[in-house]
C-alpha positions in Angstrom: 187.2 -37.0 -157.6 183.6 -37.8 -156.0 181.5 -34.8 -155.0 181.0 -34.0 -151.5 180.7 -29.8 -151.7 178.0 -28.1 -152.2 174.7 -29.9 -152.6 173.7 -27.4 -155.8 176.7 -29.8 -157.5 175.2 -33.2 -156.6 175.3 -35.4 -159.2 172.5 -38.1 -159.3 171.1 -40.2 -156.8 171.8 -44.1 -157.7 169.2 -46.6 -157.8 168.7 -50.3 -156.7 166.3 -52.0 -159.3 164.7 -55.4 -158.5 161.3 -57.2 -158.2 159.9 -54.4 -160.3 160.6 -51.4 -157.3 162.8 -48.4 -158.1 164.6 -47.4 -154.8 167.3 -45.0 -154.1 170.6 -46.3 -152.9 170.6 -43.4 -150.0 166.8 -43.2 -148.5 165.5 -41.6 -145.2 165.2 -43.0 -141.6 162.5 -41.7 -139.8 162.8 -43.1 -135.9 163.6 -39.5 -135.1 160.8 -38.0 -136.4 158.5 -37.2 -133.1 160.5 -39.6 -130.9 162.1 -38.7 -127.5 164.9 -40.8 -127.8 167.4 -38.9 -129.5 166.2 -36.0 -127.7 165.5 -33.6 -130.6 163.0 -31.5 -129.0 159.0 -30.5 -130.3 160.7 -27.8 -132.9 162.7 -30.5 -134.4 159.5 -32.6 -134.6 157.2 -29.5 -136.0 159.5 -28.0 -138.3 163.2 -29.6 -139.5 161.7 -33.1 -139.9 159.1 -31.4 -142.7 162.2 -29.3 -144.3 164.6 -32.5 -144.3 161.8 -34.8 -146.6 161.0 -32.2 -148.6 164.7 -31.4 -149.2 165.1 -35.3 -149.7 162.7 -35.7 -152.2 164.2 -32.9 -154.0 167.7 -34.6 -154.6 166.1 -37.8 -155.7 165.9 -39.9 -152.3 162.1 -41.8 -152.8 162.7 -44.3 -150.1 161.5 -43.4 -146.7 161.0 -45.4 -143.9 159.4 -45.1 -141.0 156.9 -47.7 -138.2 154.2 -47.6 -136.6 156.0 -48.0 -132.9 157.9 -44.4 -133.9 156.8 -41.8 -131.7 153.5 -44.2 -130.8 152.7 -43.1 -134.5 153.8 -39.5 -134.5 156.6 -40.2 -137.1 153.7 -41.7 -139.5 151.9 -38.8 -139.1 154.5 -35.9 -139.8 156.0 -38.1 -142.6 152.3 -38.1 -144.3 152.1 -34.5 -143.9 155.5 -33.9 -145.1 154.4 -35.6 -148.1 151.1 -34.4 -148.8 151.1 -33.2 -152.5 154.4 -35.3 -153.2 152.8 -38.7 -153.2 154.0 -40.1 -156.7 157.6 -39.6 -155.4 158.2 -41.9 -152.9 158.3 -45.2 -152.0 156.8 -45.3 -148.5 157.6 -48.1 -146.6 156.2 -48.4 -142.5 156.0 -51.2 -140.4 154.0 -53.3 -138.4 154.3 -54.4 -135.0 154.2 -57.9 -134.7 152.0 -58.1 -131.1 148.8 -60.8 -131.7 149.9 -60.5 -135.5 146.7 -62.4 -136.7 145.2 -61.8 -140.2 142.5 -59.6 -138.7 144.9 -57.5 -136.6 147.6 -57.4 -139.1 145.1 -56.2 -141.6 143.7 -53.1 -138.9 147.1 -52.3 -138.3 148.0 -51.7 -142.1 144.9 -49.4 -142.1 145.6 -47.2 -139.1 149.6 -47.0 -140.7 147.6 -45.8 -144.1 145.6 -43.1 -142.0 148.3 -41.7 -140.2 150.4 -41.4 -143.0 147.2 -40.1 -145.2 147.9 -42.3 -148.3 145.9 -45.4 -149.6 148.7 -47.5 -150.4 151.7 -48.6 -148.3 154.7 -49.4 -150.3 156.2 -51.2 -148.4 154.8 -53.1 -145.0 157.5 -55.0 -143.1 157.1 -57.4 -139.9 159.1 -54.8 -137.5 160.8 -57.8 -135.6 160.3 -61.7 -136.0 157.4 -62.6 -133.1 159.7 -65.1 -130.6 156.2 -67.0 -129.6 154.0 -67.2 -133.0 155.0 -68.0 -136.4 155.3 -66.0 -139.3 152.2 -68.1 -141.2 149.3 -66.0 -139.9 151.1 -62.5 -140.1 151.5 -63.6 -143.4 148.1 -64.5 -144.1 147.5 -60.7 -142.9 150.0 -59.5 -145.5 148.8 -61.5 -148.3 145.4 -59.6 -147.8 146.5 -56.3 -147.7 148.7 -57.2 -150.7 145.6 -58.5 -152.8 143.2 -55.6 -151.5 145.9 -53.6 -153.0 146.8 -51.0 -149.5 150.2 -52.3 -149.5 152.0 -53.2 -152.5 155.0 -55.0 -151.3 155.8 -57.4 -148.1 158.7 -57.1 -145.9 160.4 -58.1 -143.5 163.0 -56.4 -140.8 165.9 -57.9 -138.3 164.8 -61.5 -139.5 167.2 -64.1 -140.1 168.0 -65.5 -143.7 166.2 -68.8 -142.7 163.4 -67.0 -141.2 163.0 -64.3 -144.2 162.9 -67.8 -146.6 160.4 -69.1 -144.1 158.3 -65.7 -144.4 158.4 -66.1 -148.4 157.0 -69.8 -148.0 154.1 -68.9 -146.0 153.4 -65.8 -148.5 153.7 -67.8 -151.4 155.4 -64.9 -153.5 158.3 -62.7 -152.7 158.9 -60.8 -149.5 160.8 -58.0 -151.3 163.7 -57.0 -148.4 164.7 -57.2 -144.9 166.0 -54.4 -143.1 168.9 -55.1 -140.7 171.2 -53.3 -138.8 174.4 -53.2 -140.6 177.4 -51.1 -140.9 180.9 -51.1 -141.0 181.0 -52.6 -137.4 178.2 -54.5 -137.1 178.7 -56.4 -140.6 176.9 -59.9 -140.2 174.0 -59.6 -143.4 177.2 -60.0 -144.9 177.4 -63.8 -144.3 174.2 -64.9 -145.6 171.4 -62.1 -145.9 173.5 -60.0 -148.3 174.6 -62.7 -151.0 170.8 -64.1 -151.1 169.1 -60.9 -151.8 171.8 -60.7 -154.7 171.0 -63.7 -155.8 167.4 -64.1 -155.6 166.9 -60.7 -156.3 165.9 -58.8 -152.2 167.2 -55.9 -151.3 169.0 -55.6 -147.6 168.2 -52.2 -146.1 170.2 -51.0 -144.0 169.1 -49.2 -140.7 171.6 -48.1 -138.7 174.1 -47.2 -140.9 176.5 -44.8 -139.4 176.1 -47.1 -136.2 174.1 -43.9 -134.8 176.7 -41.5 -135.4 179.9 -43.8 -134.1 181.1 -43.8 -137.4 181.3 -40.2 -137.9 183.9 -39.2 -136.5 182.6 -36.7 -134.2 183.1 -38.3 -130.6 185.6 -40.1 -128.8 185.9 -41.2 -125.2 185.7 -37.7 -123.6 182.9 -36.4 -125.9 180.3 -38.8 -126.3 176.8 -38.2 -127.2 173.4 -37.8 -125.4 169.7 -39.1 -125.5 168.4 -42.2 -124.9 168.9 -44.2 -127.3 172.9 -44.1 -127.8 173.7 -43.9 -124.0 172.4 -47.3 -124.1 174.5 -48.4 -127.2 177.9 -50.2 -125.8 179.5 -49.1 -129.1 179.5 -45.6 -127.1 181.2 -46.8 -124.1 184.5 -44.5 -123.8 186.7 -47.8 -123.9 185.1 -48.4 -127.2 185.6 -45.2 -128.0 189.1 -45.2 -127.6 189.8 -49.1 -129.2 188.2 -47.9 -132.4 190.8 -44.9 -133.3 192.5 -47.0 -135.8 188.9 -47.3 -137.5 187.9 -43.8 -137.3 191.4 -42.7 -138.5 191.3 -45.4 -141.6 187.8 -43.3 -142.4 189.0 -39.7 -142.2 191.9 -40.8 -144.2 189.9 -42.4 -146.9 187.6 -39.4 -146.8 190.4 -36.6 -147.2 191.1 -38.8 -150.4 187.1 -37.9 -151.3 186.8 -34.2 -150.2 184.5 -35.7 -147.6 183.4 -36.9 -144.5 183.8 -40.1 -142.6 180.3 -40.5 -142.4 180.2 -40.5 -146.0 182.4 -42.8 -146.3 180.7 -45.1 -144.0 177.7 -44.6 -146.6 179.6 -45.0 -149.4 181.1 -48.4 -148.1 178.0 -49.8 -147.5 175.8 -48.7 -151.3 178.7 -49.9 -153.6 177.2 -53.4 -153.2 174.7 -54.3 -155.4 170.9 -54.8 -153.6 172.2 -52.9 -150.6 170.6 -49.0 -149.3 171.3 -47.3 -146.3 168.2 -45.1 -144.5 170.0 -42.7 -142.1 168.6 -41.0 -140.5 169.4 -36.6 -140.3 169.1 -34.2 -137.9 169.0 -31.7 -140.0 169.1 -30.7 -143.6 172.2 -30.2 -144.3 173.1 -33.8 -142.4 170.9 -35.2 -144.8 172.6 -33.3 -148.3 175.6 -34.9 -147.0 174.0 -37.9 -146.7 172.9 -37.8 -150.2 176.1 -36.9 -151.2 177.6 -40.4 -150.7 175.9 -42.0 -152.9 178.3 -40.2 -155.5 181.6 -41.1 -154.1 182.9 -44.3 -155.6 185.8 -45.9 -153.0 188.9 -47.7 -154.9 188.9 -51.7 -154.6 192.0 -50.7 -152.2 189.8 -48.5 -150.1 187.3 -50.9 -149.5 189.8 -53.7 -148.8 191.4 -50.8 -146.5 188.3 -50.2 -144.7 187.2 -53.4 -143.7 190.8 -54.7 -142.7 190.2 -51.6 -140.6 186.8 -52.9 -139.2 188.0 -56.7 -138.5 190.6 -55.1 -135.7 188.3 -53.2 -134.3 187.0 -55.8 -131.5 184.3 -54.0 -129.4 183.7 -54.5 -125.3 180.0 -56.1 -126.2 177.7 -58.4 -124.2 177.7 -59.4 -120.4 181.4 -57.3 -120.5 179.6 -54.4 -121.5 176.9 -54.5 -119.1 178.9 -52.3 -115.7 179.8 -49.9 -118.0 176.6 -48.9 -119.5 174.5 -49.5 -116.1 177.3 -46.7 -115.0 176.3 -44.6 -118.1 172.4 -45.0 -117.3 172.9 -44.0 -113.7 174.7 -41.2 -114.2 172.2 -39.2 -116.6 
């Protein structure tokens, strides 16, 4: 039976190996860290974000993630000091903010991420979004000089589509190593092209958003739903979405009583069993981020997984111009 008790009985952290990088299949997300969106407060931001890396490091997560946009640069900074002493074990990954991404800029940008997070070498330096207006040839001209000057050692990329990832590896003329998407069990479309590439050409897909920013927990429904900024703005937390995805829910607390666990880590634990595939929730506290961890060591049955995602195809969300009266109702009523 997979562990999900006590953290002093964890197991081992997995790892995804490829392109020469050693990353944990469960790392950190970082968007929290110093921003007001999820409304965590100053204390959060001074104290608990400092506990919940070190705490990380210590059960074998090296991948954290964090971007310049966080917190206008607060989350860079209280990662670096969060990691001060601890360099050697993790692999730091930021990103940049494609706005006038020319060589120059992309270049002075890498810097200022380096200061901020008091290290002098990145990781991992991804394109935040794909620029709509300029191509990716020049912000990869930027990236092929911070490669070669040796502050980052590794190019990615983030919400880019397959053709436009490829199209980023052209222009760089060597790999850019992985693209991190939103995926989860409800929002599941790397799984049609970005997912199968990066096993075959050896990428990793990271995935942000994993838990669907809490939906998949468990812990709302269409009377309780959950504050701050950022969610009230998510449709997924509209309370007739709440209520259509009950089936989906119950499917995960059922497979989770199976695991001595939660359906959060379940939600995890779907998403890691594939090969070139990690996860980077985010916690809100410590022990959120032990059970995090702890996912990585429950290993779900070929018939849970089929069980899940039959599960997640009937769940058929109120999304787009639908969506809109509802969440303009949610906005207005803060």
């Amino acid at each position: 039976m997979a562990w999900a008790g006590p953290v002093g009985k964890h197991r081992h952290m997995r790892y995804v190996e490829v392109g020469g990088v050693r990353v944990s299949a469960i790392g950190l997300g970082t968007w929290q860290f110093g921003s007001g969106e999820w409304g965590y407060g100053d204390d959060y931001a001074r104290h608990e974000a400092g506990a919940i890396v070190h705490r990380a490091l210590d059960l074998g997560v090296n991948l954290v993630d964090t971007a310049e946009i966080y917190g206008r640069g607060r989350s860079e900074r209280i990662v670096g000091e969060a990691i001060g002493g601890r360099r050697d074990e993790v692999f730091l990954a930021t990103k940049l903010l494609p706005i006038l991404p020319l060589p120059p800029i992309v270049e002075w940008r890498a810097r200022e991420s380096a200061k901020r997070l008091g290290v002098d070498r990145i990781d991992l330096y991804q394109v935040h979004w794909p620029n709509p207006v300029v191509p990716d040839r020049p912000i990869m001209e930027g990236m092929r000089r911070v490669l070669d000057s040796g502050l980052v050692a590794h190019a990615g990329v983030s919400n880019y589509s397959l053709t436009r990832w490829q199209r980023a590896e052209a222009a760089l003329r060597r790999p850019v190593l992985s693209n991190q998407v939103r995926y989860n069990l409800v929002q599941r479309k790397p799984e049609r092209d970005l997912v199968p590439w990066a096993q075959r050409e050896g990428r990793i897909v990271i995935a942000y958003s994993p838990l669907a920013q809490g939906f998949l927990s468990g812990r709302y429904d269409a009377d309780h739903l959950p504050g701050g900024s950022a969610r009230r703005t998510n449709a997924l937390f509209l309370p007739q979405n709440m209520t259509r995805a009950a089936e989906l829910v119950d499917t995960l607390r059922s497979v989770a009583k199976q695991h001595e666990a939660t359906p959060s880590q379940i939600a995890l634990a779907w998403l890691v069993h594939q090969p070139n595939v990690v996860a980077i929730p985010g916690a809100s506290s410590v022990a959120q981020l032990e059970a995090n961890v702890a996912a990585a060591d429950i290993d779900l049955t070929d018939d849970e997984i089929r069980t899940l995602e039959t599960a997640a195809d009937r769940f058929e969300p109120v999304s787009g111009p639908a969506a809109m009266p509802g969440l303009a109702r949610r906005v207005i009523s803060r």
